[in-house]
ROLUMKE-366906 format. One line per field, with one value per residue: residue number from 1; x negated, y, z negated of N, C-alpha, C, O in turn. Coordinates in steps of 0.2 Angstrom, whole numbers, plus 5000, padded with zeros to 4 digits. Atoms other than C-alpha are relative to their C-alpha. Layout:
% residues N
i = (NUM;...) .
n.X = (X;...) .
n.Y = (Y;...) .
n.Z = (Z;...) .
ca.X = (X;...) .
ca.Y = (Y;...) .
ca.Z = (Z;...) .
c.X = (X;...) .
c.Y = (Y;...) .
c.Z = (Z;...) .
o.X = (X;...) .
o.Y = (Y;...) .
o.Z = (Z;...) .
% end
This chain:
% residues 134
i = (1;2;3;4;5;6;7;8;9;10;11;12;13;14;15;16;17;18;19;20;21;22;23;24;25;26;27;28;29;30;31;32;33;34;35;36;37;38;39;40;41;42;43;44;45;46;47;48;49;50;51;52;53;54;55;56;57;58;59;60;61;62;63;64;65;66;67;68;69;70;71;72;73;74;75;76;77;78;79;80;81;82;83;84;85;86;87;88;89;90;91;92;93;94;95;96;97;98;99;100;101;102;103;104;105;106;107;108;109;110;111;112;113;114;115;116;117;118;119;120;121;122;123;124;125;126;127;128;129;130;131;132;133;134) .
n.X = (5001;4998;4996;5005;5002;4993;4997;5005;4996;4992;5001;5005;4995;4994;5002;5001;4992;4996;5004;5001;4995;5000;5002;4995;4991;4999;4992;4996;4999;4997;4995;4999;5001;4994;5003;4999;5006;5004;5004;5006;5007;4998;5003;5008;5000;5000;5005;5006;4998;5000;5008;5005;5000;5002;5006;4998;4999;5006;5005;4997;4998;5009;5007;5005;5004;4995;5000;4997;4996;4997;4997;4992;4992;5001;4998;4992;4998;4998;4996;4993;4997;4997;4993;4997;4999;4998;4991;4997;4997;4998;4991;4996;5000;4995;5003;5002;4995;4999;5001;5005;5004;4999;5005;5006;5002;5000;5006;5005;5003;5002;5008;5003;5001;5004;5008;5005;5002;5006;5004;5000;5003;4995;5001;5004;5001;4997;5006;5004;5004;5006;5005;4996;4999;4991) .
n.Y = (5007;5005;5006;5005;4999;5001;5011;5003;5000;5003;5006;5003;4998;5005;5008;5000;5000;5010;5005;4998;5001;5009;5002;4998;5002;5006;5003;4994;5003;5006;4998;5001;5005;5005;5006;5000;4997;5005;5008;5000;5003;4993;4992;5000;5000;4993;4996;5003;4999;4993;4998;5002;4994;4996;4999;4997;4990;4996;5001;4996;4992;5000;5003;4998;4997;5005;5006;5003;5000;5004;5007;4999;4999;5005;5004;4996;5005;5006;5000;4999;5004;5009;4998;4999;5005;5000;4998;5001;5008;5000;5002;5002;5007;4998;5001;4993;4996;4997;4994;5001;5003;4996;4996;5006;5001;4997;4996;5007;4997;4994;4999;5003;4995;4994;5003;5000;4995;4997;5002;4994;5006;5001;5008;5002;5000;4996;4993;5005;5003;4996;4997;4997;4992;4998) .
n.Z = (5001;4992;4999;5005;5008;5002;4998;5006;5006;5000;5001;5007;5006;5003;5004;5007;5005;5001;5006;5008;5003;5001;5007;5007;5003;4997;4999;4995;4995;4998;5000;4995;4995;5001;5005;5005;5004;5008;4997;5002;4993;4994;5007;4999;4995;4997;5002;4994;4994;5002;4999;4992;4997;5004;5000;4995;4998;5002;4999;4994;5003;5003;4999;5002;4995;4994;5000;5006;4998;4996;5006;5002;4995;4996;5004;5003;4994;5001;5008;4998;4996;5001;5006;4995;4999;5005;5004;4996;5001;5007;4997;4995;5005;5004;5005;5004;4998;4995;4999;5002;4993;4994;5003;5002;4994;4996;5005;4999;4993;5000;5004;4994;4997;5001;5002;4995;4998;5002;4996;4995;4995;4997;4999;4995;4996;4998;4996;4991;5002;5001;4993;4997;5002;4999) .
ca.X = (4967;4966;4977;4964;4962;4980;4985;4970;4979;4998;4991;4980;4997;5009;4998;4995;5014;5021;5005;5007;5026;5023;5013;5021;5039;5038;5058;5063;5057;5060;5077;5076;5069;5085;5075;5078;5067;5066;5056;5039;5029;5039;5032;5014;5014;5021;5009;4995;5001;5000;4983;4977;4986;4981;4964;4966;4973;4959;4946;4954;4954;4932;4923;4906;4901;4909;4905;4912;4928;4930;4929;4943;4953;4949;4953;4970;4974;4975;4982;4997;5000;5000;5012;5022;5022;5026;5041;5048;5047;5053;5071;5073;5069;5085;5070;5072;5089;5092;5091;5075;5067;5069;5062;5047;5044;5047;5036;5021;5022;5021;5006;4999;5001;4992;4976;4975;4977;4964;4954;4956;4950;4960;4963;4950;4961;4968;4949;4942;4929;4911;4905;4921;4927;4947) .
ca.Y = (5101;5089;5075;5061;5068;5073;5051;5048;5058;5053;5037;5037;5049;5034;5019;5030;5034;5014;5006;5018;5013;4994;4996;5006;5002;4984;4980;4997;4989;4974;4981;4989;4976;4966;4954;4949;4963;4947;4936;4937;4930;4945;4960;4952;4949;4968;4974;4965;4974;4990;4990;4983;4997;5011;5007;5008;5025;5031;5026;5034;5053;5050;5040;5039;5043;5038;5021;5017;5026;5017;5002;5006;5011;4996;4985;4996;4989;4972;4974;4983;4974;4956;4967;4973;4954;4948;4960;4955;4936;4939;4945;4935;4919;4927;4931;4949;4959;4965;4982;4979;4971;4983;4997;4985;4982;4999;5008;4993;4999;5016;5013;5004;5017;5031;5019;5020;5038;5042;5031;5042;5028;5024;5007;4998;4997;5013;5022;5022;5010;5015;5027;5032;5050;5048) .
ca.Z = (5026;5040;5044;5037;5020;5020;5026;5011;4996;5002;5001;4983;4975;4981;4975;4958;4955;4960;4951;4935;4936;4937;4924;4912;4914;4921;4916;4924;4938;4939;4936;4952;4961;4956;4944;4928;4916;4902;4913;4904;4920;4931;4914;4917;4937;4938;4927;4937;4955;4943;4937;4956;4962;4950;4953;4971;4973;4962;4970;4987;4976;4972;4986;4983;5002;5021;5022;5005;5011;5026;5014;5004;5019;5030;5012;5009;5027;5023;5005;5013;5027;5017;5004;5019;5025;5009;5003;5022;5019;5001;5009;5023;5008;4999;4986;4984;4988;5006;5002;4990;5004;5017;5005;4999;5016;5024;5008;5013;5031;5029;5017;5032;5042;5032;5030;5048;5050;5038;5046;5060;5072;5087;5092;5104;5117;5116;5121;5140;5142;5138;5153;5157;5154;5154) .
c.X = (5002;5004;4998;5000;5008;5004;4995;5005;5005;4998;4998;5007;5003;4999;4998;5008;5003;4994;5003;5008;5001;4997;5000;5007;5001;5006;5002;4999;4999;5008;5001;4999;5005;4999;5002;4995;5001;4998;4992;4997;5001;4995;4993;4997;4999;4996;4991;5000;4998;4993;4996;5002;4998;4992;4998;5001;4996;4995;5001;4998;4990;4996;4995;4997;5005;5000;5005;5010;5005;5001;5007;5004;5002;5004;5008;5004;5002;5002;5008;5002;5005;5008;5007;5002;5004;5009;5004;5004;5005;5010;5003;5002;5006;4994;5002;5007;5001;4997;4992;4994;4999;4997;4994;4998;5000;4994;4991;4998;4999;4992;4994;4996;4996;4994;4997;4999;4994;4995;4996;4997;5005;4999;4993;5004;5005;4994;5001;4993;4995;4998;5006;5006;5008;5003) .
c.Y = (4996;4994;4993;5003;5000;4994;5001;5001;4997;4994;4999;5004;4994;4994;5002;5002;4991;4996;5003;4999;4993;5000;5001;4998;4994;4997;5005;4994;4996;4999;5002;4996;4995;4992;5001;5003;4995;4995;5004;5000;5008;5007;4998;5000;5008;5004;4998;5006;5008;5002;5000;5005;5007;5002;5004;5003;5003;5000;5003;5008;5000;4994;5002;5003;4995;4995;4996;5002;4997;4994;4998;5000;4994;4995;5001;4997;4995;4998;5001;4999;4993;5003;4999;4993;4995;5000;4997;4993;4999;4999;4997;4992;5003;5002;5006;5004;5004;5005;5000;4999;5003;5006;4997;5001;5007;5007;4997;5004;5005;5002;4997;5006;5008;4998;5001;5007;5003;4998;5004;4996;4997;4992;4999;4999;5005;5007;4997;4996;5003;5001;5002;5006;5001;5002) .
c.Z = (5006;4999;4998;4994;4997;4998;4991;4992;5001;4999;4993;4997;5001;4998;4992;4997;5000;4997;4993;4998;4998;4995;4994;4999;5004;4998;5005;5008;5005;5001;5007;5006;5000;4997;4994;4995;4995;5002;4997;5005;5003;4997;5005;5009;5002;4996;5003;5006;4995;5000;5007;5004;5001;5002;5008;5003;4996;5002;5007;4998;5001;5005;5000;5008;5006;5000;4996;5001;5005;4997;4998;5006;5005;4994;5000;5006;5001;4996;5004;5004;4997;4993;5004;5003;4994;4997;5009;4999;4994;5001;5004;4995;4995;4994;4996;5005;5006;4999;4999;5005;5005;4996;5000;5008;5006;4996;5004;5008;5002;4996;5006;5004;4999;5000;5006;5003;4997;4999;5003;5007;5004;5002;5006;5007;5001;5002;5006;4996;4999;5007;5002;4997;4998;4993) .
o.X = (5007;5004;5003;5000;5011;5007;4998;5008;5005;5002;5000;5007;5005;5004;4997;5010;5005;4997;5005;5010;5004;4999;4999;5010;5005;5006;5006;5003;4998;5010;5003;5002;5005;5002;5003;4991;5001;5000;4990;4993;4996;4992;4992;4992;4995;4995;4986;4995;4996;4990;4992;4998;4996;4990;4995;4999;4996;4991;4996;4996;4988;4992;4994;4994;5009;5006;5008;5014;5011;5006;5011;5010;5008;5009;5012;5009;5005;5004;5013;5008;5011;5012;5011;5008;5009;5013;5009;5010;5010;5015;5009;5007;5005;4996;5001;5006;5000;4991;4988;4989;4996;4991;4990;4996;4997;4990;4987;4993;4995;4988;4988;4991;4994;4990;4991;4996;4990;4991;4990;4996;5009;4994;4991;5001;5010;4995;5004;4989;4996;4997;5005;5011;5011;5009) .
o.Y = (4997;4992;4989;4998;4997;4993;5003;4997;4992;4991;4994;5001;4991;4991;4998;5001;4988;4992;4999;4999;4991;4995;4998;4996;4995;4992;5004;4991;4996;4996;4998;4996;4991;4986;5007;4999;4999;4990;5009;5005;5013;5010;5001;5003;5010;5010;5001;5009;5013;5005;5004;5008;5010;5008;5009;5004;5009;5004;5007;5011;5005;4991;5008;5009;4990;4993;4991;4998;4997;4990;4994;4996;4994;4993;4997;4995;4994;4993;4997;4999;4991;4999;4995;4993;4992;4997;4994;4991;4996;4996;4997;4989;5001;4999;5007;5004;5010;5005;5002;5002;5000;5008;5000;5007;5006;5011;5001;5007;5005;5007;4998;5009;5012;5002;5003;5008;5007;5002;5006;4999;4995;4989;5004;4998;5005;5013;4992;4997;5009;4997;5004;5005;5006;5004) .
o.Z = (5010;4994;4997;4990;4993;4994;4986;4989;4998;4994;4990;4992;4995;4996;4988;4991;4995;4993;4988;4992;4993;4990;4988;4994;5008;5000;5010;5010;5011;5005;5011;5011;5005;4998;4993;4992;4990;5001;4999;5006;5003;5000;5010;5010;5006;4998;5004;5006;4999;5005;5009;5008;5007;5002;5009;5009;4997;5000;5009;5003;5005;5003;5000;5008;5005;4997;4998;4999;5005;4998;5000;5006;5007;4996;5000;5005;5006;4996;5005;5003;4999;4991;5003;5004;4997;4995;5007;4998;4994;4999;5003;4996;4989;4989;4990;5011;5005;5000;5003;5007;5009;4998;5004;5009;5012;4998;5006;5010;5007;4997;5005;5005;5004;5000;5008;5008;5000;4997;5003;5012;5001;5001;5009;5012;5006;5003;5008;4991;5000;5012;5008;4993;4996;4993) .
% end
């Protein structure tokens, strides 16, 4: 297995294990996030972030063809960023517990990072220019 397919699954197991927890045990946690599991909004919110999750690592396992994969993975890039953005602002706003917040945010970045390995696409200014061999 190559290093793109391998980034692709690590990525659709970890958005189908954190989705299918959000959405099955949304007080568990909430509990770990350091929120109150009997806030109704919070149950419904975390089971929202599950299902959007869930979906999104399934469709990572079954693209219909490249295009469609570059799709997702281009999508999954701006998902996990604004999460990663997100859980960061969340703790510096006292919103979500140092620790929480620094996980959240180091999970986020890391899912970042596999969207762009399974990409496999180097940045634009880390090619040579067009016509030049280096």
């Amino acid at each position: 297995m190559d290093a793109r397919t391998a980034a692709r699954r690590s990525l659709a197991g970890i958005r189908l294990v954190n989705g299918a927890a959000a959405l099955l045990t949304p007080r568990v946690m909430a509990r770990r996030l350091g929120a109150d599991p009997e806030q109704p909004a919070l149950v419904y919110v975390l089971r929202m972030f599950g299902v959007r999750t869930v979906v999104i690592g399934a469709q990572l396992l079954r693209p219909a063809d490249a295009d469609e994969l570059d799709r997702l993975l281009r999508t999954g890039t701006l998902i996990h960023a604004s999460d990663a953005l997100a859980a960061a602002c969340a703790g510096r706003e006292g919103l979500l517990p140092h620790r929480m917040a620094v996980a959240a945010t180091t999970i986020s970045t890391v899912n970042v990072a596999l969207t762009l390995v399974a990409r496999g696409r180097p940045c634009r200014s880390c090619r040579p220019p067009e016509g030049n061999p280096s």
